[in-house]
C-alpha positions in Angstrom: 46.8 47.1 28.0 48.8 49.4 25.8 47.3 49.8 22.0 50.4 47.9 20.2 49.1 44.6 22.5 45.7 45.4 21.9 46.5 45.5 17.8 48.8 42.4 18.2 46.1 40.6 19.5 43.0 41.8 17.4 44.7 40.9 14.4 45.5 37.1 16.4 41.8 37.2 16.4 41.0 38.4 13.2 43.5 35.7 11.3 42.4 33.3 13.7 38.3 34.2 12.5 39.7 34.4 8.8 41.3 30.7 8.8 44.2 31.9 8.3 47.1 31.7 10.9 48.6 28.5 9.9 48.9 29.5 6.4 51.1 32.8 7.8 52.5 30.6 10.2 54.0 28.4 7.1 55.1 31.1 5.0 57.0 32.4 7.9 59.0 28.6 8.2 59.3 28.8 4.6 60.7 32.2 4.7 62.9 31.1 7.4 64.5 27.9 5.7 65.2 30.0 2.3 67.1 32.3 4.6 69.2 29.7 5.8 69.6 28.1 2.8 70.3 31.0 0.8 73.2 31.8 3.6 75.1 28.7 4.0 74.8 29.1 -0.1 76.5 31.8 0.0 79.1 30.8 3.0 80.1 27.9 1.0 80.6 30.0 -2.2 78.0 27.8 -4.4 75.8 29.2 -7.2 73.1 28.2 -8.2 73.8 26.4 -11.1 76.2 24.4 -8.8 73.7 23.9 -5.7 71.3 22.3 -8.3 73.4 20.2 -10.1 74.9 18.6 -6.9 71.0 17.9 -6.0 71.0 16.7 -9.2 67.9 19.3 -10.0 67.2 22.5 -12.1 68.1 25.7 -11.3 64.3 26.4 -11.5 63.8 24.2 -8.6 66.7 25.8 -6.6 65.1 28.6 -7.3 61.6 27.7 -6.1 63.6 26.8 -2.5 65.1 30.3 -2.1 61.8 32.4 -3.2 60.1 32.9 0.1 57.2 33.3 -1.2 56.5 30.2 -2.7 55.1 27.9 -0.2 55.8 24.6 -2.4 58.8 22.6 -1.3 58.6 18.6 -0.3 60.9 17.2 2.3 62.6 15.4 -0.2 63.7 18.6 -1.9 64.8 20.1 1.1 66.3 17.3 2.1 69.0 17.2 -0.8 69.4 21.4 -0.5 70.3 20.3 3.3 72.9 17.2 2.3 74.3 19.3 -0.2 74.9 21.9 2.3 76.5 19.7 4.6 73.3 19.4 7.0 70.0 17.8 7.6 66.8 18.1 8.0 64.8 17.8 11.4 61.3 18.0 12.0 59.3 17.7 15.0 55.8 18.5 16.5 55.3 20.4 19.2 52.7 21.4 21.6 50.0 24.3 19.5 
């Protein structure tokens, strides 16, 4: 086993010890969706001001969907970013 795998899969164990994966697993989604968001956004030529008053929301709240950092959105937020944008929202659950 080359050291890179080894490393990969010490820190597995570590986060896994630490109670932690799922919480980096969900700020990688959330980083993810703001991504997307933040490019179809930009595609369509919105601002911001614009995206949140077709959600009928504050920029503040538009805001809190782009920063990837902030793990707080509901399905119900994301579901107007996504009709505004022209899309929709799936979720599923899949084998761990």
């Amino acid at each position: 086993m080359n050291t890179r795998k080894r490393r990969a899969s010490d820190l597995r164990a570590f986060l896994k010890e630490e109670g932690v994966p799922e919480e980096v697993e969900a700020r990688a989604l959330k980083r993810a969706l703001a991504i997307q968001i933040e490019r179809l956004i930009r595609e369509q030529a919105l601002s911001i001001t614009e995206m949140a008053t077709r959600m009928k929301t504050s920029r503040a709240a538009v805001d809190r969907i782009l920063d990837a950092s902030n793990p707080s959105i509901t399905l119900a937020t994301l579901g107007k970013a996504a009709r505004v944008l022209g899309r929709k929202v799936r979720v599923e659950l899949v084998p761990a």
